[in-house]
C-alpha positions as CSV (number, residue, x, y, z in Angstrom):
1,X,153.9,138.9,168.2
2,X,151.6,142.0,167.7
3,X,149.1,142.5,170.3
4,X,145.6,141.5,169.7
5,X,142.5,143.8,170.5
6,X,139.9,142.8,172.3
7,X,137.5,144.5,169.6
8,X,139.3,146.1,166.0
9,X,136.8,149.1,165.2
10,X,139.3,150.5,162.9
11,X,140.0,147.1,160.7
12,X,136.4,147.6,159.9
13,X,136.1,150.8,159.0
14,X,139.6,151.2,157.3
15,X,138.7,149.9,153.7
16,X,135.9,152.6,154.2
17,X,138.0,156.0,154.7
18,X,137.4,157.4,151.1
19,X,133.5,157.4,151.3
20,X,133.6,158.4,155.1
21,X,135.6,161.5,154.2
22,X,133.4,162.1,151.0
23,X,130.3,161.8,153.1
24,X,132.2,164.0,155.7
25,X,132.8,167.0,153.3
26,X,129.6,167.1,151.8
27,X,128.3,167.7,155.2
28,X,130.5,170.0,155.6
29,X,129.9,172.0,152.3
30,X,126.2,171.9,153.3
31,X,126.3,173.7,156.5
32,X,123.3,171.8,157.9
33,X,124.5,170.1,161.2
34,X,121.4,169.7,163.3
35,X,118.7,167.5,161.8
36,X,119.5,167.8,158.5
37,X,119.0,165.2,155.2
38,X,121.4,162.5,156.6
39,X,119.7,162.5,159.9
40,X,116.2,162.4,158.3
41,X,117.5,159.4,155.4
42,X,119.1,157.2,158.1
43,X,115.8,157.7,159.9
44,X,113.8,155.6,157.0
45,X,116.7,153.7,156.3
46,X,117.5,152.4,159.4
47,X,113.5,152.2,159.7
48,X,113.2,149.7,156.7
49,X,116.0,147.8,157.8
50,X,114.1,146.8,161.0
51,X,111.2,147.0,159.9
52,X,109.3,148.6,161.8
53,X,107.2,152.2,161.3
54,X,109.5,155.2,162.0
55,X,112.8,155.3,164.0
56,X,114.1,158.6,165.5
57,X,118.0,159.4,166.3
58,X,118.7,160.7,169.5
59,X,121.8,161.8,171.3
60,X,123.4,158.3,172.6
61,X,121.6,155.5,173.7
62,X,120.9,155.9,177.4
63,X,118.6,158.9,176.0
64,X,117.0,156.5,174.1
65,X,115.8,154.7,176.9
66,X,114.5,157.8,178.8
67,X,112.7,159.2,176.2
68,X,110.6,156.1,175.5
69,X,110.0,156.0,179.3
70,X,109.4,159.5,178.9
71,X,106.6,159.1,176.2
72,X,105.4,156.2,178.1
73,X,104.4,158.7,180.7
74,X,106.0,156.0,183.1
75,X,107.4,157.8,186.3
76,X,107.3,158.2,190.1
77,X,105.8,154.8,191.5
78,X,105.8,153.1,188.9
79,X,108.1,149.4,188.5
80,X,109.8,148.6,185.4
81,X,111.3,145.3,185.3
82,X,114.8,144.5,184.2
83,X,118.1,142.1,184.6
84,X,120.9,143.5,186.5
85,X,123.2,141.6,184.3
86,X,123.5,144.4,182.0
87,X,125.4,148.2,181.5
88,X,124.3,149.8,184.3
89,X,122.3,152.5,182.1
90,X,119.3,150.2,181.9
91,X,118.6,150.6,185.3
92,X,119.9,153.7,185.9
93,X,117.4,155.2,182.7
94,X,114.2,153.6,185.0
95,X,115.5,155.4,187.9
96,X,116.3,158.7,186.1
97,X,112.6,159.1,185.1
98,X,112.2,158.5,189.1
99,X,110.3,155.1,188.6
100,X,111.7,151.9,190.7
101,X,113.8,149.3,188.8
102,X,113.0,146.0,189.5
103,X,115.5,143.4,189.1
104,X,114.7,139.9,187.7
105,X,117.3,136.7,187.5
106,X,118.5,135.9,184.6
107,X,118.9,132.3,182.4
108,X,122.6,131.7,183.2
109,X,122.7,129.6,179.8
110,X,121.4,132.8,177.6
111,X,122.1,135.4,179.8
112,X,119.1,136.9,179.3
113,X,115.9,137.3,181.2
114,X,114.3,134.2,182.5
115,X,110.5,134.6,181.4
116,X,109.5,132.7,184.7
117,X,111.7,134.6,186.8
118,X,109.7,138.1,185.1
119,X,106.6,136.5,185.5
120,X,107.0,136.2,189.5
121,X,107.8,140.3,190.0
122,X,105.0,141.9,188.6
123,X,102.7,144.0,190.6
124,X,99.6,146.0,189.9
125,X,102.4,148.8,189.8
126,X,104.5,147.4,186.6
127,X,104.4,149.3,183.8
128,X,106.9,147.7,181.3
129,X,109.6,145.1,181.3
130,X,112.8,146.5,179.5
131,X,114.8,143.8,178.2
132,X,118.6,143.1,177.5
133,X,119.6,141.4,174.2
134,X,122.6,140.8,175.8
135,X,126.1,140.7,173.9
136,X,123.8,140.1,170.6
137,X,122.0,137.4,171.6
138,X,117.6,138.3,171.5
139,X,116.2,137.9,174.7
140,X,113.2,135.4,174.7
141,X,110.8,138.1,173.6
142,X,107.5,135.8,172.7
143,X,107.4,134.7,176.4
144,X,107.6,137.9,177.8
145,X,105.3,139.4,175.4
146,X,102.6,136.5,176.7
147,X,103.2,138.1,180.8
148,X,100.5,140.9,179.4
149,X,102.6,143.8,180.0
150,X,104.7,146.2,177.8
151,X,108.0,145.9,176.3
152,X,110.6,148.2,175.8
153,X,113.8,146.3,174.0
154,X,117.4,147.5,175.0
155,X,118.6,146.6,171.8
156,X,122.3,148.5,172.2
157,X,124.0,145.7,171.5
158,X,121.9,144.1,168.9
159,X,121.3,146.0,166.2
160,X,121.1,143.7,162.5
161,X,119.6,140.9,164.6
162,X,116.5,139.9,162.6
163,X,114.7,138.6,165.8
164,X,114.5,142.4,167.3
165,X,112.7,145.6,167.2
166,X,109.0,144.3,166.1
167,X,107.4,142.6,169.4
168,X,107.7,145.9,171.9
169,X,106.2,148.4,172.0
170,X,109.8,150.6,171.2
171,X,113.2,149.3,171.0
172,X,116.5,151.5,171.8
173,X,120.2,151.9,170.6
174,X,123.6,152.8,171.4
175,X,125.9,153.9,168.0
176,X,128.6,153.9,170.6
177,X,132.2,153.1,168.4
178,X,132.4,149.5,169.8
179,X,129.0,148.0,168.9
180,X,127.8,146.1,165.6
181,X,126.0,149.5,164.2
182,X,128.8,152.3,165.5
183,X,129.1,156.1,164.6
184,X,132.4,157.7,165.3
185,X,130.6,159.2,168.4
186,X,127.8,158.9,170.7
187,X,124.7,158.5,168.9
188,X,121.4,156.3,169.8
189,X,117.9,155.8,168.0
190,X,114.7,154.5,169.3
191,X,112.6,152.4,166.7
192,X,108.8,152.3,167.8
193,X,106.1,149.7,166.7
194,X,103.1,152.2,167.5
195,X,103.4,155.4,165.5
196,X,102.3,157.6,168.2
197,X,104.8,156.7,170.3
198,X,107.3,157.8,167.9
199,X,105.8,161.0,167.6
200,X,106.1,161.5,171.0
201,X,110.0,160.5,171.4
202,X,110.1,162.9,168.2
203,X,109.0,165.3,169.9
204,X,110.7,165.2,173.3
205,X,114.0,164.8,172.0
206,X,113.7,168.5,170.7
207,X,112.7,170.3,173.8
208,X,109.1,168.9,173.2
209,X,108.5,171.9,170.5
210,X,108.1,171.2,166.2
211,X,109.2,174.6,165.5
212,X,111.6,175.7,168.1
213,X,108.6,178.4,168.5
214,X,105.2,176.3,170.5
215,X,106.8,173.9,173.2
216,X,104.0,171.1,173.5
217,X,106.1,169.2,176.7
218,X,108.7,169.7,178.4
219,X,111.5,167.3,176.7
220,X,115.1,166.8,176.6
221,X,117.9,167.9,173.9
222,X,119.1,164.6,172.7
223,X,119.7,164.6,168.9
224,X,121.7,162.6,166.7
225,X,124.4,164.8,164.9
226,X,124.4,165.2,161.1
227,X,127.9,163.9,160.7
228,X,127.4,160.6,163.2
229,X,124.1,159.9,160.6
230,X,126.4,160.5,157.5
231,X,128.9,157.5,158.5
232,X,125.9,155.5,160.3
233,X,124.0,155.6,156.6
234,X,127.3,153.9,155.2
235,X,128.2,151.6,157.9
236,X,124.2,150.1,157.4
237,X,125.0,149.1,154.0
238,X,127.9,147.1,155.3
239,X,126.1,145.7,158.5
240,X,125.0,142.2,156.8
241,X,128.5,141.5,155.9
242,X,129.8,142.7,159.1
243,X,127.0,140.0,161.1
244,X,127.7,137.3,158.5
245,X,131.3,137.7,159.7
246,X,130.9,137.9,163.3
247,X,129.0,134.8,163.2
248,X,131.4,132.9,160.7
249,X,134.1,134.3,163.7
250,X,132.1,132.6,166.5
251,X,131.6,129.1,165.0
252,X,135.0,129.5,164.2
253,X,135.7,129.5,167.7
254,X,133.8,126.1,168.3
255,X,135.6,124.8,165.8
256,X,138.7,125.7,167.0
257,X,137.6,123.8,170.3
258,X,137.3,126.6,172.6
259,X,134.1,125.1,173.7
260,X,136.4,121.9,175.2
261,X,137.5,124.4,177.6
262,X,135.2,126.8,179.2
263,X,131.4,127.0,178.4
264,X,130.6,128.8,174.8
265,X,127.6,131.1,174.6
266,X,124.7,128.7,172.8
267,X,124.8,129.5,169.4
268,X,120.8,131.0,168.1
269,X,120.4,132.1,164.5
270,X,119.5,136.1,165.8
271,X,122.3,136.0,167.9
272,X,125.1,138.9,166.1
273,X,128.3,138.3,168.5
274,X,128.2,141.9,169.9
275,X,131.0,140.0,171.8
276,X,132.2,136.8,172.3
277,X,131.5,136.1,176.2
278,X,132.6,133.1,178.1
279,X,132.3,131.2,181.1
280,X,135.0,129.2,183.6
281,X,135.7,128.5,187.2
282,X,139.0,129.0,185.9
283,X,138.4,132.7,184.4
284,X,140.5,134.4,186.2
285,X,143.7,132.0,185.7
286,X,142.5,132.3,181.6
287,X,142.5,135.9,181.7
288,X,146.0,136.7,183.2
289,X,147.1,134.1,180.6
290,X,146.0,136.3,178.1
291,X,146.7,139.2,179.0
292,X,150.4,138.4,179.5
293,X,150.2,137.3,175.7
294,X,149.0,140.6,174.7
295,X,145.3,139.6,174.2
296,X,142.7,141.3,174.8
297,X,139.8,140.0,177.3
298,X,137.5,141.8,179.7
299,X,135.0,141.3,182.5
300,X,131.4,142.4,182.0
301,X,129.2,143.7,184.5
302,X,131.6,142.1,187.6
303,X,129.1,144.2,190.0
304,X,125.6,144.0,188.5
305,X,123.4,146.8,189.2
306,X,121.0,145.4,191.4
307,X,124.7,145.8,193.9
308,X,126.0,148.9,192.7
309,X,126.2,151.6,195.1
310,X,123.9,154.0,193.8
311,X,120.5,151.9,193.7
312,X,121.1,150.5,197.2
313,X,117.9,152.2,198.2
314,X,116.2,149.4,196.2
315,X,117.3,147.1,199.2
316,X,118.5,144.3,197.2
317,X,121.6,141.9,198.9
318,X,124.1,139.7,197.6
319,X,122.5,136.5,196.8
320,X,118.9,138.0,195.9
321,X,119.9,136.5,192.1
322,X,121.8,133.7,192.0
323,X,121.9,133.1,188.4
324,X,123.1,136.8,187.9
325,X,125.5,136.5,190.6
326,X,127.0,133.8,189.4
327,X,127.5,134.9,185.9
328,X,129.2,137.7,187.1
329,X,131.7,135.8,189.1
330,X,132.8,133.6,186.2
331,X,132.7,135.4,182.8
332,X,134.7,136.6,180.2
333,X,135.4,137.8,176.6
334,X,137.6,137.0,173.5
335,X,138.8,139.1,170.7
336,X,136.2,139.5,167.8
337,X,134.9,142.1,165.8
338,X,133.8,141.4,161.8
339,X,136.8,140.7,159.6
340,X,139.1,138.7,162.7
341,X,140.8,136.1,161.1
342,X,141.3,132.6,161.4
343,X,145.1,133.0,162.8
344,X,144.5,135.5,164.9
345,X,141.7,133.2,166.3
346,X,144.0,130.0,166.4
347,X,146.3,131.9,168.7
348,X,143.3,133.1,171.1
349,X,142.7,129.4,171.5
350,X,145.9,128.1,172.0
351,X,146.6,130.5,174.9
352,X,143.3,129.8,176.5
353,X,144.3,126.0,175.9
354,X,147.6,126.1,177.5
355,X,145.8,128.3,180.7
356,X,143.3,125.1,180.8
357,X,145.8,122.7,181.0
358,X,148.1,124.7,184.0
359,X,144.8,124.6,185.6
360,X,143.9,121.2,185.6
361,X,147.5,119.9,186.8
């Protein structure tokens, strides 16, 4: 049997080639490679799609998450709160702008923040709370909006959930080739609620100048790249299929009875399947099973960042969050990406079936 990806970018994007390479050469024939048209009609495009004021594209989406802290003016001393359970650039973007990340426990159900968790970490000094709509899924953004303070959203992995992008103050995105919304490149975009704001990001992302002549600030280079917003303005149009199949792809796995043998990720109408990430005591037995039938599966976030080696300094210890700990130890993905089909799935299930049973002899 063929091997089976963990995530199929190119099964997506195939059926798409002839456009891609027209929208490709017409960049190409234009000469304009640095904020040109494309750059400027995925802006409003992308804009309308999440409703919300005025987006601007930036260089990848780590970048995205400085500059809003950045135009924030959030900095030395100040806290931003945050889950550990995430890509390590969350934490590491608080820290870049020399401000202290600090770590709150996640819902080990969701994955995401736990509102009450939030609620008991901030200080006079907290500035924002960043986060996570982990693996698709919003976080539970009307009860952190109630704690008073700030949002930023790290929406990397969510983009064409209609639950995002309109209760903080900015949200941010990754176009990295593996998520829902992908370029064939780095790329990133910040999406602001308060217009300002977005002037400001516009701004920095550009070396703080308008006009490459007055320099206002001092800001970054971060832009997105004519070609990347070429193929991003056709892969929007496609996005609503794409999330209609993703999520036709994860109740397809419940049907399937996956769920009868290691915990499924609770099914919410915003969720978009970014990926498909499980949970078992029995992980690790599952995940050699697969991987000895060709399948792809991977671990997310093993060491979370509140452990990782280079935010030590914060002083936090194995067993500081429990909840995050222990979704570490015990989760894992399976295959999907929009456009898996049903056999594909069928034989996903039957190898995590057969692991299930070894395990319970």
């Amino acid at each position: 049997m063929a091997p089976i990806p963990l995530v199929d970018v190119k099964a997506q994007y195939a059926p798409l080639i002839p456009e891609l390479l027209e929208r490709i050469q017409a960049v190409l024939d234009s000469a304009e490679f640095i904020l040109g048209p494309n750059v400027d009609a995925f802006e409003r495009e992308a804009a309308a799609y999440l409703g919300v004021p005025q987006t601007v594209g930036v260089a990848n989406g780590t970048d995205a998450l400085v500059l809003v802290l950045d135009a924030m003016g959030i900095g030395p001393g100040d806290e931003v709160i945050c889950p550990a359970f995430t890509f390590y650039a969350t934490a590491e973007s608080i820290a870049r702008r020399g401000a202290i990340p600090v770590f709150a426990d996640i819902d080990a159900a969701t994955m995401n923040l736990d509102p009450a968790d939030v609620a008991e970490r901030i200080t006079p000094r907290t500035k924002a709370i960043m986060p996570v709509h982990l693996f698709g899924r919003p976080a539970p953004l009307r009860e952190l909006a109630e704690l008073g303070v700030p949002l930023i959203e790290d929406a990397a992995q969510a983009f064409g959930s209609p639950d995002i992008a309109t209760t903080g103050v900015a949200s941010t995105f990754s176009f990295y080739p593996t998520k829902n919304l992908f370029a064939f490149g780095d790329g990133g975009l910040v999406a602001v609620t308060d217009e300002e704001l977005g002037e400001r990001v516009r701004l920095l992302r550009f070396h703080g100048s308008r006009d490459k002549v007055d320099f206002q600030l001092v800001g970054y280079n971060s832009r997105l790249d004519e070609l990347q917003a070429a193929v991003l303005r056709v892969f929007l149009r496609q996005l609503g299929e794409w999330t209609r199949s993703r999520r036709e792809a994860a109740a397809r796995y419940a049907e399937l009875g996956l769920g009868e043998l290691c915990e499924l990720p609770p099914d919410e109408q915003g969720h978009v399947y970014h990926l498909f990430v499980c949970r078992s005591p029995e992980r690790d037995r599952i995940r050699a099973a697969l991987r000895n039938s060709e399948i792809g599966t991977a671990v997310y976030y093993a060491t979370p960042s509140h452990l990782q080696p280079a935010l030590r300094f914060l002083g936090y210890e194995p067993g500081s969050l429990p909840e995050t700990e222990r979704v570490a130890r015990d989760n894992f993905s399976v295959p999907l990406w929009a456009g898996i089909d049903a056999a594909t799935q069928e034989r996903v299930v039957a190898v995590v079936r057969e692991a299930a049973a070894v395990a319970a002899r």
